[in-house]
C-alpha positions in Angstrom: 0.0 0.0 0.0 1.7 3.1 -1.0 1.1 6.2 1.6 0.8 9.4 0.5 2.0 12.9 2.1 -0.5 14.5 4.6 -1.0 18.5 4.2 -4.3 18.8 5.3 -3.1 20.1 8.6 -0.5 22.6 6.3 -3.2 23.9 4.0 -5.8 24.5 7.5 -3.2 26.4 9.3 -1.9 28.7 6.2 -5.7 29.2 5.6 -6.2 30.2 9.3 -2.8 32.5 9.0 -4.7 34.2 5.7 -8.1 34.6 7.5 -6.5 36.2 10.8 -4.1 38.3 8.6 -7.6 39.5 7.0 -9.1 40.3 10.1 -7.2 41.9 11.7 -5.2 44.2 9.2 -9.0 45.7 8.0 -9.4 47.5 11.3 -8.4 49.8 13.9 -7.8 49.3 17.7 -11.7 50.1 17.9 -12.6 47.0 15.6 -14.1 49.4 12.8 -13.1 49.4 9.3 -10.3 51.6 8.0 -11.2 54.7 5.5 -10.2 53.1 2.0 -6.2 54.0 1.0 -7.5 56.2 -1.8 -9.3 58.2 0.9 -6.5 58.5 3.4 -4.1 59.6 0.5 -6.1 62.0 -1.7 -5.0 65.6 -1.8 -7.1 68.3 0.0 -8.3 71.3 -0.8 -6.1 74.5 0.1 -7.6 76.9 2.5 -4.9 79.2 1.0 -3.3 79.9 -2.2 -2.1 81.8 -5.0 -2.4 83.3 -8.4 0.0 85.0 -9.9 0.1 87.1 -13.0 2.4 87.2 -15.8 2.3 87.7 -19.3 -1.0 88.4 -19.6 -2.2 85.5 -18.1 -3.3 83.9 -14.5 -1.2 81.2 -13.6 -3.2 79.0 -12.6 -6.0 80.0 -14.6 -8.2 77.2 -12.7 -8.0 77.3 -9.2 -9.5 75.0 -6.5 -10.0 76.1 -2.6 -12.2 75.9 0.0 -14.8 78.4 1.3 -13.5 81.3 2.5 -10.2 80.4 1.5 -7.4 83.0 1.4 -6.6 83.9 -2.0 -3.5 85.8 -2.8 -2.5 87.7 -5.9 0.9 88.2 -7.1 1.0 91.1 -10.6 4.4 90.1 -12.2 3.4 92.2 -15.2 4.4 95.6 -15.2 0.7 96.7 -16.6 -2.2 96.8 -13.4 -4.5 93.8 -13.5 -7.8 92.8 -11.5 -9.0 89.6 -10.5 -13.2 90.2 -10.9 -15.5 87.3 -10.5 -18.2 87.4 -13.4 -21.6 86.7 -12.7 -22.2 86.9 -9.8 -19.5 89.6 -8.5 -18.4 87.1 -5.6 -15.1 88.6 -5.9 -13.1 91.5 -7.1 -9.7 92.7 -5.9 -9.5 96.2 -7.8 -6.5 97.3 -9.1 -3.5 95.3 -9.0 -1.0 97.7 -9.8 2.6 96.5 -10.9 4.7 94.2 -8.3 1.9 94.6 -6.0 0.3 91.5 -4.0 -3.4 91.6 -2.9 -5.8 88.8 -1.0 -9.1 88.3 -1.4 -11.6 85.8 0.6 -12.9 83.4 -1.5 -16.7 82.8 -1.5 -18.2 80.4 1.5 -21.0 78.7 -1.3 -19.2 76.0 -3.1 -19.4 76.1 -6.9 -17.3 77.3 -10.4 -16.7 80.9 -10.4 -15.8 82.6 -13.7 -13.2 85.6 -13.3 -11.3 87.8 -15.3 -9.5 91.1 -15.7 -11.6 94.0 -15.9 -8.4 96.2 -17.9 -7.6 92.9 -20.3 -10.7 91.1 -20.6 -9.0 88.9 -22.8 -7.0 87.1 -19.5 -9.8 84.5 -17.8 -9.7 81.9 -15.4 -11.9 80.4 -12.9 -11.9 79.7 -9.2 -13.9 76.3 -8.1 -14.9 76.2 -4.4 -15.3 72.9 -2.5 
């Protein structure tokens, strides 16, 4: 009679190892699941930052902040610029004269806001709150 190798006992303890690995690396010292990694790692929104003009142009021409996010603007042209929400006039920072730096509030109500300079309506960008 020829005997064959047993693994049962191998293959039940590396499925119990696999189950209690399972268990316990889905959640935290109070026995509730973890937020998912893309949750834990995905980028926030500023509740400050910065536009800066040059060349005619906003850079970045599309922002995202939160509400009520400080907003500061940086003219690197040597021509005065405005930063003026269209619309719904949520915004405006007057004249921007030439190596000057303003900051402005940005709205509390989350959505898309349209802007552009009031001197060079040609330069556009928008600001989306969230």
């Amino acid at each position: 009679m020829l005997s064959r190798p047993r693994r049962p006992h191998a293959a039940v303890a590396a499925a119990a190892l696999c189950l209690l690995a399972t268990a316990t690396g889905c959640s935290d010292s109070k026995g509730s699941p973890e937020a998912p990694a893309s949750a834990a790692t995905s980028p926030s929104v500023p509740k400050e930052a910065r536009i800066t003009i040059k060349d005619f142009t906003f850079k970045p021409a599309d922002l995202t902040v939160s509400p009520g996010a400080k907003v500061t603007v940086i003219n690197e042209d040597s021509s005065p610029h405005t930063v003026t929400a269209t619309g719904s006039k949520a915004f405006d920072t007057g004249n921007i004269t030439a190596g000057k730096t303003v900051t402005f509030t940005a709205p509390s109500k989350t959505g898309k806001y349209a802007y552009i300079c009031t001197i060079h309506p040609s330069m556009k960008g928008s600001l989306t709150v969230r």
